[in-house]
py3Dmol code that shows the C-alpha trace and the ligand (Angstrom):
import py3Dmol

protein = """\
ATOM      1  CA  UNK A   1      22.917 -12.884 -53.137  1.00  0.00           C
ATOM      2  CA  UNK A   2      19.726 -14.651 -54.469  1.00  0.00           C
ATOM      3  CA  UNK A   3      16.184 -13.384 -54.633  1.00  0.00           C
ATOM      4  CA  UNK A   4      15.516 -16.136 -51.818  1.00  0.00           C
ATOM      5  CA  UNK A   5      18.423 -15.694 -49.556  1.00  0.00           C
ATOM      6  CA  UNK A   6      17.172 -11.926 -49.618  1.00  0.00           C
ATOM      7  CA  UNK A   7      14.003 -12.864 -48.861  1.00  0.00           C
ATOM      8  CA  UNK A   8      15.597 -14.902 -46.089  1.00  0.00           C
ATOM      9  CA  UNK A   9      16.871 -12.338 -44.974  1.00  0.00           C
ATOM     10  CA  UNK A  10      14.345  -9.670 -45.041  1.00  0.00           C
ATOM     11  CA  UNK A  11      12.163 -12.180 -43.141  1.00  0.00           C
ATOM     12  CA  UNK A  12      14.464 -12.663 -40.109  1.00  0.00           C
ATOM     13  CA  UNK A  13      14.505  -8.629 -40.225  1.00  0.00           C
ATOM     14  CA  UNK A  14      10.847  -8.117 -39.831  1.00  0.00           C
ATOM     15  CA  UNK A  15      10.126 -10.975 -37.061  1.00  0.00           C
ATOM     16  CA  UNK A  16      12.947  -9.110 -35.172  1.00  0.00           C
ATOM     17  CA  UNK A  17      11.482  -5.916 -35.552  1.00  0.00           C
ATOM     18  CA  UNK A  18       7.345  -7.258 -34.959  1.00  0.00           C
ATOM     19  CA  UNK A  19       9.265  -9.366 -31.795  1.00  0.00           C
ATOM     20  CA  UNK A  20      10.988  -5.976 -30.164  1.00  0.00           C
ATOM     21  CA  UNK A  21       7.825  -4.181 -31.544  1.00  0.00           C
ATOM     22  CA  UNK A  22       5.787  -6.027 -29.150  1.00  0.00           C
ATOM     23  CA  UNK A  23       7.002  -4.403 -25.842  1.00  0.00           C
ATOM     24  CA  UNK A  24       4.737  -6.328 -23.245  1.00  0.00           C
ATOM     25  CA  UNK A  25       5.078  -9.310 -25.018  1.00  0.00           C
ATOM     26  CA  UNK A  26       7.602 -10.892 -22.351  1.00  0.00           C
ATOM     27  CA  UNK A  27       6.769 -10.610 -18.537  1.00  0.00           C
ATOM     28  CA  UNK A  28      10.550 -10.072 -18.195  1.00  0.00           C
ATOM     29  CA  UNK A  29      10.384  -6.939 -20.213  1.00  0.00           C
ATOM     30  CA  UNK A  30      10.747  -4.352 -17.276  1.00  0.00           C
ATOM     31  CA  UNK A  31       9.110  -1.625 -19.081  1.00  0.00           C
ATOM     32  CA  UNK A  32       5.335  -3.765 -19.942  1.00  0.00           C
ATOM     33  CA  UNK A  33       2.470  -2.844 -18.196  1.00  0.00           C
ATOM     34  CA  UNK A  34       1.505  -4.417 -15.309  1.00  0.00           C
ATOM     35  CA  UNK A  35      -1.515  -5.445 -17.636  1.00  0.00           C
ATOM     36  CA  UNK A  36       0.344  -6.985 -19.883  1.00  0.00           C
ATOM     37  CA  UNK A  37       2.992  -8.874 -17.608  1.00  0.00           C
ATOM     38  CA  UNK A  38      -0.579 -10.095 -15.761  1.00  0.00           C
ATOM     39  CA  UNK A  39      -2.043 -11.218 -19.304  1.00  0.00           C
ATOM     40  CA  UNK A  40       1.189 -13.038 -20.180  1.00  0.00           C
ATOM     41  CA  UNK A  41       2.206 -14.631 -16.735  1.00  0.00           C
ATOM     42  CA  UNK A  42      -0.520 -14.840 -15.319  1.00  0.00           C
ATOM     43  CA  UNK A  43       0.750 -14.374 -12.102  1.00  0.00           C
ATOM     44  CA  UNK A  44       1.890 -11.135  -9.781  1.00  0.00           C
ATOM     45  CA  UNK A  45       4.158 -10.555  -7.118  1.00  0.00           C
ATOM     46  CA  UNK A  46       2.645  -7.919  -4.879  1.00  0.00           C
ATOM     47  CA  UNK A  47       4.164  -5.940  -1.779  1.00  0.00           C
ATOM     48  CA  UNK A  48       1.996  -5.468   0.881  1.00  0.00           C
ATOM     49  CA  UNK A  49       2.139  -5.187   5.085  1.00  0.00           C
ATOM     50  CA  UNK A  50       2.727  -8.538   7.021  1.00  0.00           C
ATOM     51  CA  UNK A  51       2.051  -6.972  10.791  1.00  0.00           C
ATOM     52  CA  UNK A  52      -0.907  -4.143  10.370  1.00  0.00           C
ATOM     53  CA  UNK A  53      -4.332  -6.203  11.794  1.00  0.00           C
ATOM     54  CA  UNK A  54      -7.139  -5.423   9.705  1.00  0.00           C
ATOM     55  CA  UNK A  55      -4.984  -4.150   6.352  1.00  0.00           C
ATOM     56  CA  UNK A  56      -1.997  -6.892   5.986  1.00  0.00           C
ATOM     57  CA  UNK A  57      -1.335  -9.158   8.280  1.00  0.00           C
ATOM     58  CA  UNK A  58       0.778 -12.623   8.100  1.00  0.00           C
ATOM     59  CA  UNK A  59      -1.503 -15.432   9.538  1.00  0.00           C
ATOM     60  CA  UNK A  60      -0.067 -18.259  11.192  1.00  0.00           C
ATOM     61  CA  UNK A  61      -0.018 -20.167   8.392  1.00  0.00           C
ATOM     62  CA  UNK A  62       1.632 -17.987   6.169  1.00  0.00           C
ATOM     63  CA  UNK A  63      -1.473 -16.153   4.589  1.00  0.00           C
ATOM     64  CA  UNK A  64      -2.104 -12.726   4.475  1.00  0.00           C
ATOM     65  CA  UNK A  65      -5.181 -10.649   5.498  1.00  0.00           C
ATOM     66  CA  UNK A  66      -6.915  -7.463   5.322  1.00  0.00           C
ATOM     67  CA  UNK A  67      -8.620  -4.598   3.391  1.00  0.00           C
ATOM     68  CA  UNK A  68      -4.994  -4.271   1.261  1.00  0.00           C
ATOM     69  CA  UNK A  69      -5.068  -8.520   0.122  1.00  0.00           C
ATOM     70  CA  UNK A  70      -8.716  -8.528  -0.718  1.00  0.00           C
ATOM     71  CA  UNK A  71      -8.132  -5.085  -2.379  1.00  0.00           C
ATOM     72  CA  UNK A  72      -5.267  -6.646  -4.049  1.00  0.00           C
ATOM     73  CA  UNK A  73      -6.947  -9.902  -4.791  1.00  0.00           C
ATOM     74  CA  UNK A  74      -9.565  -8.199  -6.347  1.00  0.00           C
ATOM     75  CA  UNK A  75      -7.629  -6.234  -8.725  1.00  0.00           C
ATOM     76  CA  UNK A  76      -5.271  -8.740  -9.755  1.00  0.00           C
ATOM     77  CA  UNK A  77      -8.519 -11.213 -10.438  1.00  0.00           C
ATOM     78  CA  UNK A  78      -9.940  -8.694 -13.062  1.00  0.00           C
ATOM     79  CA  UNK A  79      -6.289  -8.506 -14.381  1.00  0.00           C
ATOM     80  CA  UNK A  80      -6.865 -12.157 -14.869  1.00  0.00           C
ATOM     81  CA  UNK A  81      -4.352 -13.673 -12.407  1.00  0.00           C
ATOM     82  CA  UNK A  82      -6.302 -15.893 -10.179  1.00  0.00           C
ATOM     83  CA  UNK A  83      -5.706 -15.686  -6.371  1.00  0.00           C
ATOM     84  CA  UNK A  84      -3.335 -18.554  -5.855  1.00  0.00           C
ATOM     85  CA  UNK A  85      -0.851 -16.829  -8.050  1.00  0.00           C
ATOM     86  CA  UNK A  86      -0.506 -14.552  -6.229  1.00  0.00           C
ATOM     87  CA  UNK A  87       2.787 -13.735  -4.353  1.00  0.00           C
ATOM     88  CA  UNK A  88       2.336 -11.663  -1.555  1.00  0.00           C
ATOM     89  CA  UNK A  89       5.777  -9.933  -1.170  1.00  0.00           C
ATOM     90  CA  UNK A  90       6.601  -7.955   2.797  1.00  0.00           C
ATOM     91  CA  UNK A  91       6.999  -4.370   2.427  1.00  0.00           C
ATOM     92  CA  UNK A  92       7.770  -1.521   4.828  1.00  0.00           C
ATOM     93  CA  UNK A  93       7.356   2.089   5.021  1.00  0.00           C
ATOM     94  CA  UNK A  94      10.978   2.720   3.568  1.00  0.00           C
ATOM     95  CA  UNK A  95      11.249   0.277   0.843  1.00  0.00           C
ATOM     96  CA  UNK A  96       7.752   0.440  -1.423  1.00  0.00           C
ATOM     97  CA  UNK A  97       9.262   3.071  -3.980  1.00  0.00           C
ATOM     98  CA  UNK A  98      12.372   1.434  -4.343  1.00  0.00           C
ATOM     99  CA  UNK A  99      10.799  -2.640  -4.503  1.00  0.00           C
ATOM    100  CA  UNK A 100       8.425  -0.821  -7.676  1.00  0.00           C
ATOM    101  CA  UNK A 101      11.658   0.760  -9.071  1.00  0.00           C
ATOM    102  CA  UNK A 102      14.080  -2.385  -8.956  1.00  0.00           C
ATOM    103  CA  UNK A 103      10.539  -4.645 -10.160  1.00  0.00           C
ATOM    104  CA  UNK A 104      10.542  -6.831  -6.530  1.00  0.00           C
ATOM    105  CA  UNK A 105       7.273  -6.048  -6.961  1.00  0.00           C
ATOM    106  CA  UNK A 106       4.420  -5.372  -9.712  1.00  0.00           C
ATOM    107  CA  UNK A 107       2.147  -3.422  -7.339  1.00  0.00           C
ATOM    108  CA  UNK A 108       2.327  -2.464  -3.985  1.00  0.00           C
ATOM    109  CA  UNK A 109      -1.170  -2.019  -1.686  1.00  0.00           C
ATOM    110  CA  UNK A 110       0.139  -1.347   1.851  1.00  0.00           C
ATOM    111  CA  UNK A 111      -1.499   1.219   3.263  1.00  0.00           C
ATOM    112  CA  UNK A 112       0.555   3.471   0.895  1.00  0.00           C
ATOM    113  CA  UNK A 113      -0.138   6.877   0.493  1.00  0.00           C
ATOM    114  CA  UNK A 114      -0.833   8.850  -2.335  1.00  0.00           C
ATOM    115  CA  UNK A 115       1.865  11.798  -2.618  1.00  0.00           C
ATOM    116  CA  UNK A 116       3.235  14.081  -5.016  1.00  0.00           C
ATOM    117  CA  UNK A 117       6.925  13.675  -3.744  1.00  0.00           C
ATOM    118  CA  UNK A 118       6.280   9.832  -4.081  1.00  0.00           C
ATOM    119  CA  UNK A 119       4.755  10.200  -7.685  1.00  0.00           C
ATOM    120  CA  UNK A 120       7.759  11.438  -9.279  1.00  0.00           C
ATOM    121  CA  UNK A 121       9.176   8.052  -8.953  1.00  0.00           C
ATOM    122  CA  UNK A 122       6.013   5.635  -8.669  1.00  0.00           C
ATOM    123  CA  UNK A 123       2.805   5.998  -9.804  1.00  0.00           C
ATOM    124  CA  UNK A 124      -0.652   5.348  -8.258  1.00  0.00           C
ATOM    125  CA  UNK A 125      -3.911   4.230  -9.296  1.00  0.00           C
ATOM    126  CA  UNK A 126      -6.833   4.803  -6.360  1.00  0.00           C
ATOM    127  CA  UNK A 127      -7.599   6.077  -3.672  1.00  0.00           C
ATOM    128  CA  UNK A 128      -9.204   2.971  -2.350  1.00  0.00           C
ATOM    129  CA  UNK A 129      -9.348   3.964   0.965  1.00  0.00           C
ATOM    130  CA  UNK A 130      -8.956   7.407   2.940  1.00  0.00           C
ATOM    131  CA  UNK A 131      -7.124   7.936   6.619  1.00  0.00           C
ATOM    132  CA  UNK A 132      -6.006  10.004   8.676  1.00  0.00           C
ATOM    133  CA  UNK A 133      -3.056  10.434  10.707  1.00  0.00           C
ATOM    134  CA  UNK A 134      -3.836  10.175  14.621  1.00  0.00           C
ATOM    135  CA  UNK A 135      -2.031   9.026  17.486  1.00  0.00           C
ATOM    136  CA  UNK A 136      -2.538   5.284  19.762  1.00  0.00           C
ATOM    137  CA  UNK A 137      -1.276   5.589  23.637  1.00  0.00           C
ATOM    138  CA  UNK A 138      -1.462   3.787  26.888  1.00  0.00           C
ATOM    139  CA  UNK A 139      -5.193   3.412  27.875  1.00  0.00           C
ATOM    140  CA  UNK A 140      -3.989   4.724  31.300  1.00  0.00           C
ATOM    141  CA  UNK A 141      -2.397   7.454  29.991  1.00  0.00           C
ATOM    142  CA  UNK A 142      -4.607  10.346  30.283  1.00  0.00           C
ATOM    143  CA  UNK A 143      -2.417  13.158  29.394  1.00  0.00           C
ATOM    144  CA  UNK A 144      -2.314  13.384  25.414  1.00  0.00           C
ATOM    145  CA  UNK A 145      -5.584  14.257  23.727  1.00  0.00           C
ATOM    146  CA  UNK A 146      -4.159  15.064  20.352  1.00  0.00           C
ATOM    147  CA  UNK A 147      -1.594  16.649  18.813  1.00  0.00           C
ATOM    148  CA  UNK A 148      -1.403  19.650  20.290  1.00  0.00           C
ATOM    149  CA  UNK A 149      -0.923  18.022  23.763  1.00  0.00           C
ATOM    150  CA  UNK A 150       2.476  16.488  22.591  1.00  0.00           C
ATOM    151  CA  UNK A 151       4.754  18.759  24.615  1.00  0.00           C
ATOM    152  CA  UNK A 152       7.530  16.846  25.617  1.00  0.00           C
ATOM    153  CA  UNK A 153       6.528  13.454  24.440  1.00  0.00           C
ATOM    154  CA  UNK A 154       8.455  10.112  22.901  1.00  0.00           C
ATOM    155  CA  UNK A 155       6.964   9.104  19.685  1.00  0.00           C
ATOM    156  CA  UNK A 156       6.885   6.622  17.702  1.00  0.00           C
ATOM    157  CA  UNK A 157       6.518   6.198  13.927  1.00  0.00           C
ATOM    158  CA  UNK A 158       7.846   4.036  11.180  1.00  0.00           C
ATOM    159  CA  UNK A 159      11.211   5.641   8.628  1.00  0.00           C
ATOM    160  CA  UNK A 160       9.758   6.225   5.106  1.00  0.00           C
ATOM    161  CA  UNK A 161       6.020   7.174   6.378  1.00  0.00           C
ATOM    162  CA  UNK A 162       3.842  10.393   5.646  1.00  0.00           C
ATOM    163  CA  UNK A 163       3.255   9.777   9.645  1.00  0.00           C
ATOM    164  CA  UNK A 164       6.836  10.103  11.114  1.00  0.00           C
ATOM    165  CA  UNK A 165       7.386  13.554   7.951  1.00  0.00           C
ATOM    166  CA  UNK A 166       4.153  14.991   9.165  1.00  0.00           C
ATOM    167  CA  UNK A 167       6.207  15.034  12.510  1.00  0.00           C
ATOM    168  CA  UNK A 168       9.274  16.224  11.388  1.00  0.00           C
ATOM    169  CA  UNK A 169       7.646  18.989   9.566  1.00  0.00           C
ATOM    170  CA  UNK A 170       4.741  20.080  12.398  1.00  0.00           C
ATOM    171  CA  UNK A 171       5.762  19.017  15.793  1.00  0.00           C
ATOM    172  CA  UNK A 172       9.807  18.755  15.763  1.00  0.00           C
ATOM    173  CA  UNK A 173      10.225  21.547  18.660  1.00  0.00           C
ATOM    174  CA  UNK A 174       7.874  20.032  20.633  1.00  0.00           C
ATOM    175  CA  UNK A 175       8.506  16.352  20.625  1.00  0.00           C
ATOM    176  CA  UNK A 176      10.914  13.545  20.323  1.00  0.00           C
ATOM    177  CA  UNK A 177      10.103  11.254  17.611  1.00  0.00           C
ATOM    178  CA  UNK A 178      11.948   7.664  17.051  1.00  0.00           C
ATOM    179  CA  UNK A 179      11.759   6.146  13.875  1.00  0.00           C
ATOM    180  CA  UNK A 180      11.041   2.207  13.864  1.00  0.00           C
ATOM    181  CA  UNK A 181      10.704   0.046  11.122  1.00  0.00           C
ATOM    182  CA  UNK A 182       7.495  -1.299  11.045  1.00  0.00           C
ATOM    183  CA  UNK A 183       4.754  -0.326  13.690  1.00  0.00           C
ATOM    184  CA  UNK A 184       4.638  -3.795  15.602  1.00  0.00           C
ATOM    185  CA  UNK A 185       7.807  -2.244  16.518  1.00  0.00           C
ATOM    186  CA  UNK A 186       6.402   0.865  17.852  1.00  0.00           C
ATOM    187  CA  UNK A 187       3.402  -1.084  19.708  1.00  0.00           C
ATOM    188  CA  UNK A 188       5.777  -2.946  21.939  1.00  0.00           C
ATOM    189  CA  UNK A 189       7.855  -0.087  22.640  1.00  0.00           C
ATOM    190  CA  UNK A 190       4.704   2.220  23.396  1.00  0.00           C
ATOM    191  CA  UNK A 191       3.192  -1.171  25.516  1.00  0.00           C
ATOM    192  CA  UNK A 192       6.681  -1.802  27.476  1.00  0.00           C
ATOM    193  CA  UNK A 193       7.005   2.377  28.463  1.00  0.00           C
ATOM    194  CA  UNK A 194      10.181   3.561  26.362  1.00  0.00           C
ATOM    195  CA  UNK A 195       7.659   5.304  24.418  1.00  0.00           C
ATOM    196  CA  UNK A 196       4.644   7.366  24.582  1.00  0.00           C
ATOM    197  CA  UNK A 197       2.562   7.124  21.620  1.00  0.00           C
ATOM    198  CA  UNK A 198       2.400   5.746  18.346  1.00  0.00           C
ATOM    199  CA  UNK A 199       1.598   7.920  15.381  1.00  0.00           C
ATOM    200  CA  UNK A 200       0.390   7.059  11.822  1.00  0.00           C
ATOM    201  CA  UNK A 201      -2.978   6.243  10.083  1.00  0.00           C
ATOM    202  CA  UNK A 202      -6.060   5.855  12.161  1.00  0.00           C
ATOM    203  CA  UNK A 203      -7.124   2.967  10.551  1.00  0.00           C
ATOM    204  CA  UNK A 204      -3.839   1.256  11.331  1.00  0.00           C
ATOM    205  CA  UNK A 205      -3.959   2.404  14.909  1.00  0.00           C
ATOM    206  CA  UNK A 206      -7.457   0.982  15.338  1.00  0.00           C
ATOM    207  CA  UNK A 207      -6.455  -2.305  14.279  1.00  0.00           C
ATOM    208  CA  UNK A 208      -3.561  -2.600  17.285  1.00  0.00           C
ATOM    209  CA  UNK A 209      -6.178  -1.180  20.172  1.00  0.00           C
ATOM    210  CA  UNK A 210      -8.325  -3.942  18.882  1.00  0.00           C
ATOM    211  CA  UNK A 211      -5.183  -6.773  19.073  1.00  0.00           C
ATOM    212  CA  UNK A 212      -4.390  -4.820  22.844  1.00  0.00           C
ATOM    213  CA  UNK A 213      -8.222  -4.624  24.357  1.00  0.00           C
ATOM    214  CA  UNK A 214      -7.721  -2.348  28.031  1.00  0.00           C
ATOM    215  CA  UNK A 215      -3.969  -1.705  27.281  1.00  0.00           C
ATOM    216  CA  UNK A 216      -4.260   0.596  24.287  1.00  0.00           C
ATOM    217  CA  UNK A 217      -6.714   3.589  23.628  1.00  0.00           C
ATOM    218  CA  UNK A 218      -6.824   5.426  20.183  1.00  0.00           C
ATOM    219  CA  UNK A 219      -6.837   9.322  20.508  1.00  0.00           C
ATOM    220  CA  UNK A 220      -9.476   9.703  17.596  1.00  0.00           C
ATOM    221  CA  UNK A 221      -8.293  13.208  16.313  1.00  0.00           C
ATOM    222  CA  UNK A 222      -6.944  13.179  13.259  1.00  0.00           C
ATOM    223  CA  UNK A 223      -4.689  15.599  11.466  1.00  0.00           C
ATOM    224  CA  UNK A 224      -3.441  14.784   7.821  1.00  0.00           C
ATOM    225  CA  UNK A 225      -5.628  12.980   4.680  1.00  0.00           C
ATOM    226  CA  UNK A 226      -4.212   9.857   3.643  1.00  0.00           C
ATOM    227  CA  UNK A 227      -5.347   8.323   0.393  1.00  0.00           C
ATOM    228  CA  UNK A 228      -4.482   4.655  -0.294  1.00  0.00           C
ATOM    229  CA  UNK A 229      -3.259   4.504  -3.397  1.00  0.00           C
ATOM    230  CA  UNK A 230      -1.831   1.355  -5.360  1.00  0.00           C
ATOM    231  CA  UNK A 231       1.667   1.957  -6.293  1.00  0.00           C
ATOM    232  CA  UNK A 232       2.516   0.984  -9.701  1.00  0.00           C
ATOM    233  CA  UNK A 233       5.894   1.629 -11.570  1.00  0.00           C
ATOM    234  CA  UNK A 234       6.002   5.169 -12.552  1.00  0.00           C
ATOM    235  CA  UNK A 235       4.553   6.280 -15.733  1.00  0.00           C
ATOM    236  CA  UNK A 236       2.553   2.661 -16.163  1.00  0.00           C
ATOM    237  CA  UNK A 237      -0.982   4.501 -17.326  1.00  0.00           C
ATOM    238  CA  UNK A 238      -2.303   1.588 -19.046  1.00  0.00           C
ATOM    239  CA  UNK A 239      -1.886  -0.016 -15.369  1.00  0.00           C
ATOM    240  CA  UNK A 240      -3.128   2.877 -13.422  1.00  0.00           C
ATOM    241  CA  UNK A 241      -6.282   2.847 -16.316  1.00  0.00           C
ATOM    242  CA  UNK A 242      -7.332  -0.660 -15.766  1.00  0.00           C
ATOM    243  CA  UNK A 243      -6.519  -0.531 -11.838  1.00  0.00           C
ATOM    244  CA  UNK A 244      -8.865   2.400 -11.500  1.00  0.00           C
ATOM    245  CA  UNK A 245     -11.228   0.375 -13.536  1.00  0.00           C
ATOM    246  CA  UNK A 246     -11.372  -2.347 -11.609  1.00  0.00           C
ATOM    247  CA  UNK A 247     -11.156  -0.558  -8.218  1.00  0.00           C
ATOM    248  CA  UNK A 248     -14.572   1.421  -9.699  1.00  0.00           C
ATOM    249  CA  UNK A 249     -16.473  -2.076 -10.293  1.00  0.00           C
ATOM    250  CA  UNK A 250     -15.292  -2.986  -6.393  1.00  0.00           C
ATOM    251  CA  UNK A 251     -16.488  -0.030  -5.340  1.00  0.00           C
ATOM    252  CA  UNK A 252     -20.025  -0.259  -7.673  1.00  0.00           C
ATOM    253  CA  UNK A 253     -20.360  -3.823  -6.726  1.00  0.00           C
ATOM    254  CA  UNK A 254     -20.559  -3.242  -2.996  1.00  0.00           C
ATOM    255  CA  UNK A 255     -17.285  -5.297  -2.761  1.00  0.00           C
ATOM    256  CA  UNK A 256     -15.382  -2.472  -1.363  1.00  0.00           C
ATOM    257  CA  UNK A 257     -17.936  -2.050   1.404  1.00  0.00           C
ATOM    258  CA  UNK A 258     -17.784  -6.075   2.198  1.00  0.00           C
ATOM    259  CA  UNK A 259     -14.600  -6.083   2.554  1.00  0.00           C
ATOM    260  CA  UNK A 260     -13.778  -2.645   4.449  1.00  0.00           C
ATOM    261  CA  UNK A 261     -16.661  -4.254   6.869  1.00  0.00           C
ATOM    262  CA  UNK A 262     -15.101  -7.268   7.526  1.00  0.00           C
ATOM    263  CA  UNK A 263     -11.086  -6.254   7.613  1.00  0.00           C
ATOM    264  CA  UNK A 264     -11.744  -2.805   9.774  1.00  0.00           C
ATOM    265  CA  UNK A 265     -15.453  -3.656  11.282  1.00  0.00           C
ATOM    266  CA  UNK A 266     -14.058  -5.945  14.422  1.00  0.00           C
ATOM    267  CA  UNK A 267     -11.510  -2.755  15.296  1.00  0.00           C
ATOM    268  CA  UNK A 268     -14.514  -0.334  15.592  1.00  0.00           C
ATOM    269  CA  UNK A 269     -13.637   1.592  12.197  1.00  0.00           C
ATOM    270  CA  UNK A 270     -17.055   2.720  10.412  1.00  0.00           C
ATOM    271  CA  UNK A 271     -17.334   2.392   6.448  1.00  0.00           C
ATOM    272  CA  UNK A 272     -16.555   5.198   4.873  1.00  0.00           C
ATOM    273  CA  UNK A 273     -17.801   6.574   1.917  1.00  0.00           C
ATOM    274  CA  UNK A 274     -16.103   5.302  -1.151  1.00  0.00           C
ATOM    275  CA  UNK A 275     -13.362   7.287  -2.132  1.00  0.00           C
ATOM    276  CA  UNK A 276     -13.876   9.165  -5.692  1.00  0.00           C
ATOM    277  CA  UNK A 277     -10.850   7.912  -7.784  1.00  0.00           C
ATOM    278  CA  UNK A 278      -8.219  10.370  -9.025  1.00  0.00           C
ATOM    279  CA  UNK A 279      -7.515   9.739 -12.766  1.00  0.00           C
ATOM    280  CA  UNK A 280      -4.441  11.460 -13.711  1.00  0.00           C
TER     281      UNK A 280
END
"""
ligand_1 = """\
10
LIG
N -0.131 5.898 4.858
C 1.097 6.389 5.344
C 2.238 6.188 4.374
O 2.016 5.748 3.302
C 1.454 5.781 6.687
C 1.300 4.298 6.758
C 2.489 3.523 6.272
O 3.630 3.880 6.591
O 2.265 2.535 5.568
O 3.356 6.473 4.638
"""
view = py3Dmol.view(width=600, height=400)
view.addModel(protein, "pdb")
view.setStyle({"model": 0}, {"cartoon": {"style": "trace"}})
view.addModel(ligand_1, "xyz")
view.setStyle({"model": 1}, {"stick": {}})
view.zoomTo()
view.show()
């Protein structure tokens, strides 16, 4: 072989190995960051909730709204993809882990829990927002005050939720619980009688009362911690890093406080404090 063909040769070898080197250098790489498919695309796709007032909601015209698209908007921006490429992606409960796993989505903010069972296939940058689990009935319906007044009760809570395990785990002897898919579901089955109550996150629950003025009351007692986390595939640090980064500049800014205001204000929910950001 000539000296140039080797050369050739040994050329082709080491743009191969800089190319596969590289890692995030292709957004279809399923292993980059979410930083670096952002940086390259410039675009996400991002799974959020299409029926929860006040957190993600599908308007009319095919927008979404709420505390989980600004949060989302906001973090994507300082990723550098600009809002209108965005693609806001449905999620439920049941599906979040698995649409991060099978990359459907590059982040998921839908009023997603933080958990150690869900971290061991997912990972999480935030909190960006704390709940609590609490329970939404008939405004006539005088007889449950919280969760020890369940005895006997139908409730309602959405498959692949903290809300409808807390159940299973605490209150199985006492009540029955059917599992919906989404909680729209559970609102018109708690509004038509089937059911009895609704249970997940209070800040959910506030936002139906508010869509349901006189028809549905919130029981205000909560009984778990649920921190909003963004859901990231699992073992993306460099992701949860700059997330937390960005979420830290919302929260600095008084951003975070804007925007819980305006999503959560009109249901009655007060601004919390912000949440303090768990860097793992
Ligand atoms: N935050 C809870 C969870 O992540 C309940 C709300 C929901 O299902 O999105 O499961």
């Amino acid at each position: 072989m000539s000296k140039r063909l080797i050369a050739a040769a040994l050329t082709t070898v080491m743009v191969a190995l800089a190319t596969s080197a590289c890692g995030g250098g292709s957004g279809s790489d399923s292993n980059a960051s979410v930083v670096d498919k952002a940086k390259n695309d410039k675009k996400l796709v991002i799974g959020v909730k299409a029926d929860q007032p006040g957190l993600g909601l599908r308007t009319p015209d095919g927008s979404f709204k709420g505390l989980d698209i600004d949060v989302a908007t906001y973090v994507a921006k300082a990723l550098g993809v600009d809002p209108k490429n965005i693609t806001f992606k449905e999620t439920v409960s049941a599906n979040r882990e698995a649409f991060l796993e099978q990359g459907q989505v590059d982040m998921v903010v839908a009023t997603y829990s933080i958990t150690d069972e869900r971290k061991q296939k997912v990972s999480f940058a935030g909190p960006y927002f704390v709940a609590g689990q609490d329970l939404l009935v008939r405004a006539d319906d005088k007889s449950i005050t919280g969760p020890d007044s369940l005895n006997g009760k139908k409730l309602c809570s959405v498959a692949g939720s903290t809300s409808a395990q807390k159940i299973k785990d605490s209150y199985a002897k006492q009540v029955q619980l059917q599992e919906e898919r989404s909680y729209s579901a559970c609102v018109d089955r708690v509004l038509g009688g089937q059911l009895d109550a609704i249970t997940t996150d209070n800040a959910i629950l506030a936002g139906y009362a508010s869509q349901h003025p006189g028809k549905l009351r919130l029981v205000g007692k909560t009984f778990s911690t649920e921190n909003y986390g963004i859901g990231l595939k699992k073992d993306d640090k460099k992701g949860r890093d700059a997330i937390n980064d960005a979420l830290k500049k919302m929260f600095d800014s008084g951003g975070w406080k804007a925007a819980v205001e305006s999503s959560l204000g009109s249901s009655g929910f007060k601004v919390p404090e912000t949440p303090r950001l768990d860097r793992y």
